[in-house]
Rosetta silent file (secondary structure, phi, psi, omega in degrees, C-alpha in Angstrom):
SEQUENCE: XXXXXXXXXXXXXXXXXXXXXXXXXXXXXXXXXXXXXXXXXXXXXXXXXXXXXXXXXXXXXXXXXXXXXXXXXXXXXXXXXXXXXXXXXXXXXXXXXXXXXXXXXXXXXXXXXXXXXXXXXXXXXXXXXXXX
SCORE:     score description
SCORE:     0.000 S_00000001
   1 L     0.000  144.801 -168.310  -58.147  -67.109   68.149 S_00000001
   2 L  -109.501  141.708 -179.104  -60.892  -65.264   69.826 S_00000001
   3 L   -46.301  152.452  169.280  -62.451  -62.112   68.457 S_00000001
   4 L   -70.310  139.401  153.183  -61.282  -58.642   69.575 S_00000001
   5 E   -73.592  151.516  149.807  -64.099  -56.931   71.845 S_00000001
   6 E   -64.827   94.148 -177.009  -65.901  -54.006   70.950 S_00000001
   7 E  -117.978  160.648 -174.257  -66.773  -51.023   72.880 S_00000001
   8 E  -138.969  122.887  177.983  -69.016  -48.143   72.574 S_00000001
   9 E   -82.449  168.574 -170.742  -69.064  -45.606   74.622 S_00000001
  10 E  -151.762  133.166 -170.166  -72.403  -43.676   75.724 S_00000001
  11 E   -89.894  -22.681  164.312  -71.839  -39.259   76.639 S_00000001
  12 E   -61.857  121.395  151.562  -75.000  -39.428   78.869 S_00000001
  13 E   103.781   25.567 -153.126  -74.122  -40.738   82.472 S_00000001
  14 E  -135.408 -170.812 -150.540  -70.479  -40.358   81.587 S_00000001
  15 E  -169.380  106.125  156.639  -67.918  -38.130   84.292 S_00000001
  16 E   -89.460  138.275  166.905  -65.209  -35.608   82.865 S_00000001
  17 E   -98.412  -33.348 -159.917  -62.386  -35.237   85.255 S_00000001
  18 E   171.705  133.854  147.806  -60.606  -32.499   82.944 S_00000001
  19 E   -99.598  169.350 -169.876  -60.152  -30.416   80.046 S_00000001
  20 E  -135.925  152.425  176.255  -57.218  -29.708   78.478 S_00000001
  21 E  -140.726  140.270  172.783  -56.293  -27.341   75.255 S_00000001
  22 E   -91.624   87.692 -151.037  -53.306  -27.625   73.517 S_00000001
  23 L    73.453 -128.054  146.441  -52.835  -25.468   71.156 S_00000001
  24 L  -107.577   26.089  130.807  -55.752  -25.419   69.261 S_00000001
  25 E   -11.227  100.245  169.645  -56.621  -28.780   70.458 S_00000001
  26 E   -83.997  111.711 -168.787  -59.158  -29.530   72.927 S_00000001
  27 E  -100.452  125.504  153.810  -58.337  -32.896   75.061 S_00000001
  28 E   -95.349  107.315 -173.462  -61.471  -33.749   77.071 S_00000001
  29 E   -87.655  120.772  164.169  -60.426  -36.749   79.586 S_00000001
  30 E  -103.871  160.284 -147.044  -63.251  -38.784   81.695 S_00000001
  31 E  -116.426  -42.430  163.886  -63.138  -40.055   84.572 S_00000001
  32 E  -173.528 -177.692 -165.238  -65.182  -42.492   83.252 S_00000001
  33 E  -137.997  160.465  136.584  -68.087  -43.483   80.535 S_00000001
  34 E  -102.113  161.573 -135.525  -70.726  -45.632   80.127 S_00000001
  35 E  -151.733  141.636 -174.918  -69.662  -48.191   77.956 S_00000001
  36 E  -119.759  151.733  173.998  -71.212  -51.462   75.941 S_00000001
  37 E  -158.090  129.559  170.430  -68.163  -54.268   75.402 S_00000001
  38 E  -117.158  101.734 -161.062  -69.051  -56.434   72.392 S_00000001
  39 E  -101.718  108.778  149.714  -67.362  -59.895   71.802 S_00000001
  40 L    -4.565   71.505  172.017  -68.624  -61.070   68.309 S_00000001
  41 L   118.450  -13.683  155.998  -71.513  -63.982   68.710 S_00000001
  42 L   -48.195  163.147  179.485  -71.652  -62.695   72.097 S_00000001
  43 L  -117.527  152.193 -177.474  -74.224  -61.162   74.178 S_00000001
  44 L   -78.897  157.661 -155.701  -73.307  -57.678   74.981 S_00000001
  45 E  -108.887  137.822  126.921  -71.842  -56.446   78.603 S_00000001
  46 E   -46.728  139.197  161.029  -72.799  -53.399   80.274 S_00000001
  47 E   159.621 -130.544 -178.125  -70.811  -51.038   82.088 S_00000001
  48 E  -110.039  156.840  154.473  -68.046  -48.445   82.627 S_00000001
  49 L  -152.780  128.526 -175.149  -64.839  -47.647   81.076 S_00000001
  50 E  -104.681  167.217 -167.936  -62.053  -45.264   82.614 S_00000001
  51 L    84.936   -8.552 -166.009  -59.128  -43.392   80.568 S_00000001
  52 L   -62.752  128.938 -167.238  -61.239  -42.877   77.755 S_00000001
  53 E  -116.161  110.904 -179.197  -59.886  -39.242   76.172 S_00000001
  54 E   -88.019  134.330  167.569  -61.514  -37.462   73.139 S_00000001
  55 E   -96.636  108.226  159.974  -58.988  -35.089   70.944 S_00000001
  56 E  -104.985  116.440 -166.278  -60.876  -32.649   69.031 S_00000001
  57 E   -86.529  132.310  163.117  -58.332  -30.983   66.372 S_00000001
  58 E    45.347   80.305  177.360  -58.571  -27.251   65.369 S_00000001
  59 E  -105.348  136.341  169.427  -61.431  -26.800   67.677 S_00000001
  60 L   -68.388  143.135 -140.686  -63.116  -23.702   67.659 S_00000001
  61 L   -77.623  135.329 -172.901  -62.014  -21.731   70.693 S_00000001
  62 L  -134.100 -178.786  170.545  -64.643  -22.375   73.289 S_00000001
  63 L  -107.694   94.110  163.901  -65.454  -21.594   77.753 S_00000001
  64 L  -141.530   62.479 -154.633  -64.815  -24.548   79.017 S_00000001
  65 L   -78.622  -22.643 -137.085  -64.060  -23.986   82.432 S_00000001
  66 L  -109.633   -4.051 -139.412  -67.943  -25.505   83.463 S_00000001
  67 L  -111.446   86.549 -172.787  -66.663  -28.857   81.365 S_00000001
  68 L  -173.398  117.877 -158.160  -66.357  -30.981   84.581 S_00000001
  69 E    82.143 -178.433  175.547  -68.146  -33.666   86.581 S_00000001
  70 E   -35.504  146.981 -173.770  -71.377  -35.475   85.049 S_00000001
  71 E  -106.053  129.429  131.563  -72.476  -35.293   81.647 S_00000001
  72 E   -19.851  -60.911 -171.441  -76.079  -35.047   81.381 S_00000001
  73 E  -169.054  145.476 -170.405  -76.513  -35.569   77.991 S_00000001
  74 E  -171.670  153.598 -173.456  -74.402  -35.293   75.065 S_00000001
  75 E  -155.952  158.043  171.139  -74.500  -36.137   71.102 S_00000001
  76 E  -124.512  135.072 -145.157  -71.736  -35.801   68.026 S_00000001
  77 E  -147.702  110.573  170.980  -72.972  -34.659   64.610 S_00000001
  78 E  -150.808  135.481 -159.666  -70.543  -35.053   61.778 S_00000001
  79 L    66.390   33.394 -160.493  -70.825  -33.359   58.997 S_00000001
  80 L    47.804   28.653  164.338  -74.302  -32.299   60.056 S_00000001
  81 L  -119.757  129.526  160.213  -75.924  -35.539   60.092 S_00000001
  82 L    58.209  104.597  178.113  -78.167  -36.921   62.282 S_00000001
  83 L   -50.587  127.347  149.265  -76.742  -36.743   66.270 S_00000001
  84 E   -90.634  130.806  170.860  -75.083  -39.995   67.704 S_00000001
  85 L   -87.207   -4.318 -162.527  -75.823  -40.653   71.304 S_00000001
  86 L  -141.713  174.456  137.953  -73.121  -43.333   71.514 S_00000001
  87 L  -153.284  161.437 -169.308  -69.585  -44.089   69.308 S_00000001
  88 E   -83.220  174.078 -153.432  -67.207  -46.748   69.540 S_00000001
  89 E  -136.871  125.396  -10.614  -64.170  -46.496   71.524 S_00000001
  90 L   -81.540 -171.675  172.197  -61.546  -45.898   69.778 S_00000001
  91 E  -172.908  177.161 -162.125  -62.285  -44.075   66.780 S_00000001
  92 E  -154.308  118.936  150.333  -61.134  -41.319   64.374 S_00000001
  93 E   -93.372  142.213  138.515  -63.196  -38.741   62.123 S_00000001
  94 L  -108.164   59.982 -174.317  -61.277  -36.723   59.795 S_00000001
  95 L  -136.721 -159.301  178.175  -63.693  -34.577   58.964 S_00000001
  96 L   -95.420  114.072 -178.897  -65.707  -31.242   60.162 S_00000001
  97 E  -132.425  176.650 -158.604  -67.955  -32.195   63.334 S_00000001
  98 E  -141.060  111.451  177.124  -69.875  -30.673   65.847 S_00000001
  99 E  -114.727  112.664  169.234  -70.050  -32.337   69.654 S_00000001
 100 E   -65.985  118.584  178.220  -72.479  -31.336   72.200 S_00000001
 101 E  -127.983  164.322  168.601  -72.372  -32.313   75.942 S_00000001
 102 E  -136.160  113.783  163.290  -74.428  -30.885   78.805 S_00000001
 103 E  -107.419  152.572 -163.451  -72.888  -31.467   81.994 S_00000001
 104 L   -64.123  -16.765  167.196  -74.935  -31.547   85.024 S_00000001
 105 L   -98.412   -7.049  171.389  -74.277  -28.156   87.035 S_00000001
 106 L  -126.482 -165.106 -157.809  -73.733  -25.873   84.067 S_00000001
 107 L   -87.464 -158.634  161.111  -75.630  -25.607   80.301 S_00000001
 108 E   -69.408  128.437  154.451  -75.234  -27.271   76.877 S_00000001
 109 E   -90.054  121.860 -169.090  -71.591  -26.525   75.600 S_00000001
 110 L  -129.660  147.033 -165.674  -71.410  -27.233   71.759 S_00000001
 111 L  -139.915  113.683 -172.729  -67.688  -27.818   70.260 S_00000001
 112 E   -95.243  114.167  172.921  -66.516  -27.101   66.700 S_00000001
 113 E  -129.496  175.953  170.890  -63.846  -29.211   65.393 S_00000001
 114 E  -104.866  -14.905  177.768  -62.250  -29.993   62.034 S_00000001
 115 E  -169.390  160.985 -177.199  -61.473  -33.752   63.437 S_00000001
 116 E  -162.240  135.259  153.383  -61.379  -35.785   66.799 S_00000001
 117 E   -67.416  153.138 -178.628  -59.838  -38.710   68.325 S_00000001
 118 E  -155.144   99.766 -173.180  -61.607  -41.041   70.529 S_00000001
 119 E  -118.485  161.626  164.377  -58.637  -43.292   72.522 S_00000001
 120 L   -93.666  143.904 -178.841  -58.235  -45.342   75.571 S_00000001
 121 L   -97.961  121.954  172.284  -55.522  -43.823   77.691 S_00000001
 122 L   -25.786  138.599  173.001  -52.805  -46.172   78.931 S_00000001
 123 L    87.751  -25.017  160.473  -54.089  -47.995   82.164 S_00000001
 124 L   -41.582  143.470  169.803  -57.723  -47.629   80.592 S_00000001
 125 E  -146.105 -178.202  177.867  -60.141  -50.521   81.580 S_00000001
 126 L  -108.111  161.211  161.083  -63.679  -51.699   80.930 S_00000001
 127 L  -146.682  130.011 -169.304  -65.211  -52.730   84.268 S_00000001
 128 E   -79.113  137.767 -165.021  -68.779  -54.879   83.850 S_00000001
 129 L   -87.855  129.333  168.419  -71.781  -52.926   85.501 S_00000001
 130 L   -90.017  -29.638 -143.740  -73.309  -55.281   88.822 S_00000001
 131 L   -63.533  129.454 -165.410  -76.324  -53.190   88.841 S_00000001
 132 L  -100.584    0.000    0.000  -79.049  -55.930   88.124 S_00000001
């Protein structure tokens, strides 16, 4: 039986199509990421991945009308340690984090949550990057 792949997602270079808030919820949905796929013993793939959707639970109430198009740059902080530029896809904190993105026509947006999801959306794919 062959290993499950791995992916990791990356918030720089990444594409929101839409947020959404639920409640106190936040859903942020991409259009796509960039994305590492990891096969065990493997050499790792570059590329994209679309559907991926972050849930951030009991979010502090934020503006996040400008939350749309390219991300610039972006990092997650949980519990106040050290920013991640990347995290695997999926994944689950349940704990108090803090995620920053900068998308490219408006500023840095920082996001207060008590926990967040990190899913594939039905219909989500990986697609391997040509770009030599």
């Amino acid at each position: 039986m062959d290993a499950p792949a791995e992916f990791e997602m990356e918030f720089a270079d990444s594409e929101i199509r839409q947020t959404l808030w639920r409640g106190d919820d936040l859903h942020v949905i991409f259009s796509a990421v960039s994305a590492t796929r990891q096969v065990p013993g493997d050499t790792p793939v570059n590329g994209f991945m679309q559907g991926v959707e972050l849930v951030l639970q009991r979010c502090t109430p934020a503006a996040t009308t400008t939350m749309f198009g390219r991300v610039r740059a972006g990092n997650l902080r949980v519990q106040g340690q050290s920013p991640q530029l990347r995290m695997s896809v999926p994944s689950r904190w349940e704990m108090p984090l803090s995620l920053e993105l900068e998308p490219a026509q408006s500023g840095v947006v920082v996001l207060q949550a008590q926990a967040m999801e990190c899913h594939l959306q039905t219909g989500g794919v990986f697609r391997e990057s040509l770009f030599c």
